[in-house]
C-alpha positions as CSV (number, residue, x, y, z in Angstrom):
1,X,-29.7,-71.9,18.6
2,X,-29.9,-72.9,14.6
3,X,-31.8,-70.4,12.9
4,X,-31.9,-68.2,15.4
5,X,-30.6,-64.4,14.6
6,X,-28.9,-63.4,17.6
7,X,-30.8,-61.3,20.2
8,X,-34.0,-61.4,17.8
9,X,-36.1,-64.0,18.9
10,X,-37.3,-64.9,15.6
11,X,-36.6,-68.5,13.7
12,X,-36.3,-68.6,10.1
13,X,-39.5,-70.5,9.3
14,X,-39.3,-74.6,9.7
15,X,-35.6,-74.7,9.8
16,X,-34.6,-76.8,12.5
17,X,-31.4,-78.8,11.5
18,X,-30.5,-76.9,8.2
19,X,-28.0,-73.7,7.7
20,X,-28.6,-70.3,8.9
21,X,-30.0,-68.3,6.4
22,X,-31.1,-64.6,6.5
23,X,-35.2,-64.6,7.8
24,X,-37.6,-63.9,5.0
25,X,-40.9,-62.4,5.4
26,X,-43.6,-64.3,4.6
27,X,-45.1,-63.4,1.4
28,X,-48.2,-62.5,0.4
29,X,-50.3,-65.5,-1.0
30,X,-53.6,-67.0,-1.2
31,X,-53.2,-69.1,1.8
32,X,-52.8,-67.3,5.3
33,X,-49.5,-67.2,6.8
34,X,-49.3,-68.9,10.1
35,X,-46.4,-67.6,12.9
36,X,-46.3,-69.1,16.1
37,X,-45.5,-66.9,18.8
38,X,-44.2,-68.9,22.7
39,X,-42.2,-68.2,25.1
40,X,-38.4,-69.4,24.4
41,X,-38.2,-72.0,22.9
42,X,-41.8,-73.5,22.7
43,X,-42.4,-71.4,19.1
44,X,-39.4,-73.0,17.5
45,X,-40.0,-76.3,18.7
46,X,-43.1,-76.2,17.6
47,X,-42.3,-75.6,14.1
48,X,-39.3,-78.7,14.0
49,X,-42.3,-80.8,15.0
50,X,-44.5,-79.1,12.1
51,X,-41.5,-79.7,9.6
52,X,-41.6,-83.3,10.6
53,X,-45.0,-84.1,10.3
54,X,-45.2,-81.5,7.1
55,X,-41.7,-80.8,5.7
56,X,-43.5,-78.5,2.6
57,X,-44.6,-75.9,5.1
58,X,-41.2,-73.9,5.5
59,X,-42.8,-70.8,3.1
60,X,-45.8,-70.3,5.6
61,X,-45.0,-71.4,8.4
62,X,-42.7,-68.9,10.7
63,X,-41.7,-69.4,14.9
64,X,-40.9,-66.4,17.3
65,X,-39.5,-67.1,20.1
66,X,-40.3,-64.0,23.5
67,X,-36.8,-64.4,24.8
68,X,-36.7,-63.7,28.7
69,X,-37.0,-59.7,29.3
70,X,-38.7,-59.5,25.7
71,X,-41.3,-56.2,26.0
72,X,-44.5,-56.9,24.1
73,X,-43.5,-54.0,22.1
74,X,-40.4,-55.2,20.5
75,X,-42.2,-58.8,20.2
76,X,-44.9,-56.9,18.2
77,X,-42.2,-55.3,16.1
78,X,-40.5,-58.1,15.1
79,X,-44.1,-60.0,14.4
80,X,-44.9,-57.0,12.2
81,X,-41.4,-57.5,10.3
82,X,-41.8,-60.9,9.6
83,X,-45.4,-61.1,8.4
84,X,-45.1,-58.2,6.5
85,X,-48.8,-56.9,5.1
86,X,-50.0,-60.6,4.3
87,X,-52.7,-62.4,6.0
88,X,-52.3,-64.0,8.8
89,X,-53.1,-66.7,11.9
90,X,-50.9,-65.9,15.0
91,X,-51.0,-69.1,17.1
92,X,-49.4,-68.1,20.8
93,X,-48.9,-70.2,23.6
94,X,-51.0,-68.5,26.9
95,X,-53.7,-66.3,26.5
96,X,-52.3,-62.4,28.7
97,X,-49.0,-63.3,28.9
98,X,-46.2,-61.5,26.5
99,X,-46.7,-63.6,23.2
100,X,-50.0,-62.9,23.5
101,X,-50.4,-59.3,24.0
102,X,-47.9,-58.6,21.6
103,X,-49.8,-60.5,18.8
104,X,-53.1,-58.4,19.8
105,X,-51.0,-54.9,19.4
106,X,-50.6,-57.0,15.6
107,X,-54.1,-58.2,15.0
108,X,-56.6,-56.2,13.6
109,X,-59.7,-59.3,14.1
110,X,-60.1,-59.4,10.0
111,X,-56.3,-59.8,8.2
112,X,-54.7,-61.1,11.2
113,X,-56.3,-63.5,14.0
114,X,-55.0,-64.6,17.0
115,X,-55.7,-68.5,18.4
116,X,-54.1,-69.0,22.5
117,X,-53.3,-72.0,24.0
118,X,-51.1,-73.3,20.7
119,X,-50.5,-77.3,20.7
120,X,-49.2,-79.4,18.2
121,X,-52.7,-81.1,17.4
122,X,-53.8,-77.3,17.3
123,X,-50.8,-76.8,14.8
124,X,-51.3,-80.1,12.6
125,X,-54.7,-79.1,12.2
126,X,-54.0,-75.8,10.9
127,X,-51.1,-77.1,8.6
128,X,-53.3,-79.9,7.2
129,X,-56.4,-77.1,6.4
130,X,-53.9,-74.0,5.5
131,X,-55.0,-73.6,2.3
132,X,-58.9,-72.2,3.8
133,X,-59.9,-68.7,4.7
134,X,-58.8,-67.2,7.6
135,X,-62.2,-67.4,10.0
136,X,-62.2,-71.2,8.6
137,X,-59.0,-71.7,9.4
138,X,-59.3,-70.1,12.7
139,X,-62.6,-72.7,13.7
140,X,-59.9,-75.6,12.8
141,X,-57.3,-74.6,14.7
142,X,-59.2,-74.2,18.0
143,X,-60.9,-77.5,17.5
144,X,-57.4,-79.3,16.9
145,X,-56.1,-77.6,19.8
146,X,-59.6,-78.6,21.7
147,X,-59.9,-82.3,20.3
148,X,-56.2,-83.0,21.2
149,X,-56.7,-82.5,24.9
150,X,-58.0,-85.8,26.7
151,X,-57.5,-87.9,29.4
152,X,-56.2,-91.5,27.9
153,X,-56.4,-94.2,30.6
154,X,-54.2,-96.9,30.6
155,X,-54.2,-100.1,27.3
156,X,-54.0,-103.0,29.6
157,X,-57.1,-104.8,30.5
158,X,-57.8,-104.6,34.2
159,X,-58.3,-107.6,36.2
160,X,-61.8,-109.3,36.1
161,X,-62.2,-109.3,40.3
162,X,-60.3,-105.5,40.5
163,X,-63.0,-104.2,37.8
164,X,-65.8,-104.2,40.7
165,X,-63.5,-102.5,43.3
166,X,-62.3,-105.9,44.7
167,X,-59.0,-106.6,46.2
168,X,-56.4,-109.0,44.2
């Protein structure tokens, strides 16, 4: 996998398609950093779709991928690594399963949040308003997530005499 460091999981943020390069920690800045944390290899799909939609957000935007066997333990170490002592959103895929309990060993509910059920209308949202306070940004990413979930029925116009139930 590009990116990838063998047998660690982790993607070097947004860089799907480019050369391996050593994983930096996410500084410390003004804006909250955001890591996505999925089962393999949800997370770092996630962030080639962020990079196309947003190609600017490789410096706060990071992926982790829970490889198969992963303990939440060693997920929650290598989430600690990469976020270093900055702010931050954790967005994970499934609310009790491994992503997810290893981000809670990381979040503390002030510094660091966690958001489950990660999408990529959940993650354009959160790219587009990064630049908010954490509990703002938190409100946005669950109503991206939310507001990109729908039922869409079908473009073409039905036929007058089936609209009423009626056989053609």
């Amino acid at each position: 996998a590009r990116g990838r460091q063998p047998g660690s999981g982790l993607r070097a943020p947004c860089l799907a398609g480019r050369r391996r390069r050593k994983l930096p920690i996410i500084a410390a800045r003004a804006m909250p950093a955001l890591l996505v944390v999925a089962h393999a290899p949800l997370a770092s799909s996630l962030c080639a779709v962020a990079q196309h939609v947003y190609p600017e957000c490789g410096s706060g935007l990071a992926a982790l991928d829970v490889e198969p066997g992963m303990t939440p333990e060693e997920a929650a170490a290598l989430m600690r690594a990469l976020l270093g002592a900055s702010e931050a959103l954790i967005l994970v895929d499934v609310f009790g399963a491994t992503p997810c309990n290893a981000a809670l060993e990381v979040a503390d509910g002030v510094s660091v949040r966690v958001v489950a059920g990660v999408n990529v209308p959940m993650l354009w949202r959160t790219l587009c308003y990064a630049a908010l306070p954490l509990d703002q940004l938190v409100e946005r990413a669950v109503s991206g997530g939310g507001q990109g979930v729908m039922q869409v029925g079908t473009a073409r116009r039905q036929h007058p005499e089936q609209a009423d139930g009626a056989q053609a």
